[in-house]
C-alpha positions in Angstrom: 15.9 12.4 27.4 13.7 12.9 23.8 10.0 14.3 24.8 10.4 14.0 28.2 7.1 14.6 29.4 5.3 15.3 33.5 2.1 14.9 34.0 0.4 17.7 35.6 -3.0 17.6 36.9 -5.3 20.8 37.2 -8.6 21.3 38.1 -9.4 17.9 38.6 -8.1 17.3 35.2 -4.6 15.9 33.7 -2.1 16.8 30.9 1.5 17.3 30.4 4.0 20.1 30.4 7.9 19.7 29.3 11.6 19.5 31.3 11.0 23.7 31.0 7.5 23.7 32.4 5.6 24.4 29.5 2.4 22.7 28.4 2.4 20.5 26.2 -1.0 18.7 26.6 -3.2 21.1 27.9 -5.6 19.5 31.3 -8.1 18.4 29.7 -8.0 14.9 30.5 -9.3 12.6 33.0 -6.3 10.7 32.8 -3.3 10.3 30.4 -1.0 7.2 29.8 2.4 7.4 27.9 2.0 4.8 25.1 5.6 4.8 24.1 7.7 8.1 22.5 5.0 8.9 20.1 1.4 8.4 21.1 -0.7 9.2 24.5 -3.5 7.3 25.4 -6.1 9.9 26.6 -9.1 9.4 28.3 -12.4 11.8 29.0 -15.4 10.1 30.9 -14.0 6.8 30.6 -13.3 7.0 26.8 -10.0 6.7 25.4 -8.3 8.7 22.3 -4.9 9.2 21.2 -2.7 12.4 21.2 0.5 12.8 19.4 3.3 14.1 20.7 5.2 14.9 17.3 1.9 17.0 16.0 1.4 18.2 18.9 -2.5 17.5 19.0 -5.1 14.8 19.3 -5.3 12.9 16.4 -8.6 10.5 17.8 -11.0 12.0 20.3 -11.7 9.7 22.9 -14.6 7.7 21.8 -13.3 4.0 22.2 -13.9 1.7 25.7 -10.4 0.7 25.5 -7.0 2.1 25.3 -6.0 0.6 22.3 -2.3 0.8 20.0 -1.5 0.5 16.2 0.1 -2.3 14.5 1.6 -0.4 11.8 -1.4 1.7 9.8 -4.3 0.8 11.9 -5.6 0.0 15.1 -8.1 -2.3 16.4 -10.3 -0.4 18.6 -13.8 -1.5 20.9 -16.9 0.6 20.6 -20.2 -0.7 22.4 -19.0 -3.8 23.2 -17.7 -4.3 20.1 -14.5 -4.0 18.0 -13.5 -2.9 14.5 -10.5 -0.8 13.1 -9.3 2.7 12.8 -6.6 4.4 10.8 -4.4 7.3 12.6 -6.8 9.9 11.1 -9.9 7.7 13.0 -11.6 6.7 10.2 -13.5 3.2 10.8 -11.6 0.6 8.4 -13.2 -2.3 9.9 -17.1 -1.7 11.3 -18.1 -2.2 14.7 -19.7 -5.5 14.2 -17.4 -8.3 15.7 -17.4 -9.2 19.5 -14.9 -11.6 21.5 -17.8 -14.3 20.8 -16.8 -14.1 16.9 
């Protein structure tokens, strides 16, 4: 299978290595969640970020409450109790300034 990926846990904390055993995300993580074939939701002291597995690197640090996904371009993302949009470099779109109240 295409980026088949094990999760591997070291040290208390997670990441990923290949079918050959080598690592692909490196255990820094307090836990990791396969998205779908692109993205992993990562998360560090209950924060979550995004790694991708085609560059190879995290592409937003985990700063948001939720794990979130994109819809095309950008992704709406909560922060504080509150939500606003990133695009998949993490720049803020949309402020942090709407709640579920809204």
């Amino acid at each position: 299978a295409e980026n088949l990926l094990y999760t591997v846990r070291r040290e208390k904390k997670m990441g990923a290595i290949d079918t050959t055993g080598n690592e692909v995300i490196a255990c820094l993580y307090d836990q990791i969640n396969p998205q779908d074939t692109d993205f992993i939701d990562v998360v560090t002291n209950k924060k979550h970020g995004l790694y991708s597995i085609k560059e190879s690197r995290e592409i937003i640090a985990p700063l948001y409450d939720q794990s979130f996904q994109f819809e095309g371009e950008f992704a709406i993302v909560q922060q504080n109790k509150k939500y606003g949009a990133i695009d998949k470099t993490g720049k803020v779109i949309v402020p942090f300034r709407f709640t579920n109240d809204d």
